[in-house]
N, C-alpha and C positions, 0 to 999 in steps of 0.2 A: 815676565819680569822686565822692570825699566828702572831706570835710575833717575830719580829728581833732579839731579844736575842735568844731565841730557835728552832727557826728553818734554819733545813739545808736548806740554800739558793743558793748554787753553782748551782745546777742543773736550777732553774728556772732564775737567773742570766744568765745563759749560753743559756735559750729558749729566753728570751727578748733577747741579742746581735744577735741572729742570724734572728729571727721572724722580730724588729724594729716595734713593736707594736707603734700607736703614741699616744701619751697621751694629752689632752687638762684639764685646769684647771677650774674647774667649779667657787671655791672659794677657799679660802686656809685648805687643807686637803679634800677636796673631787677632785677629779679628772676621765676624763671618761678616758677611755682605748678602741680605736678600733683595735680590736685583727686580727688575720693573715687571720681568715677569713669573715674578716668582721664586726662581732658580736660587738657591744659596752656593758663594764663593767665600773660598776662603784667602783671606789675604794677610800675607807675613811682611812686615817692616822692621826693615835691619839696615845697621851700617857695617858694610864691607868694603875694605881697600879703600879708607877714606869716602866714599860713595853713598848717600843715603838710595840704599832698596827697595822697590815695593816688589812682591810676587805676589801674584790672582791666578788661580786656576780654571780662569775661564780660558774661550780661547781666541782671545786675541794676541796678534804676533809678537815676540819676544824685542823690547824696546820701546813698543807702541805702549801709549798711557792707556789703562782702564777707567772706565767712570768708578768701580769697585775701589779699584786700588786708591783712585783721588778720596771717595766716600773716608776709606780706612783712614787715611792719612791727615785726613781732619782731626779726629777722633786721635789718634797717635801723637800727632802734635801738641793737642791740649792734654791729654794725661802726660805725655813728656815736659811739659811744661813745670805741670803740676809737681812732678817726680824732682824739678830741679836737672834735668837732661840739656 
């Protein structure tokens, strides 16, 4: 789990651009992620305590961005958009 306001995101930004993990949308804020090698994660975006959320159940440390989670968050952004969010 990592928060958009706090965490450095360039690094996993720059693994999704190059990886092109695909993302499919389960429902709105959940989203799977099939990763580079294969693997599917699932990733939830929410806003709590003011905070926009990502959670990826892969396993990198609790804070640290995912390339998964940046993937989702593309995708969440433009449907949130779309929704008027």
């Amino acid at each position: 789990m990592f928060s958009l306001e706090t965490a450095n995101i360039e690094r996993a930004i720059n693994n999704a651009k190059a990886l092109h993990p695909k993302v499919k949308m389960i429902e709105f804020g959940t989203y799977e992620v099939t990763g580079s090698t294969g693997n599917t994660y699932i990733v939830r975006c929410y806003r709590a305590a003011g905070e926009k959320i990502v959670e990826c159940n892969c396993a990198t440390r609790a804070g640290v961005a995912c390339k998964h989670g940046l993937a989702a968050v593309s995708l969440h952004i433009a449907l949130a958009a779309r929704r008027g969010h």
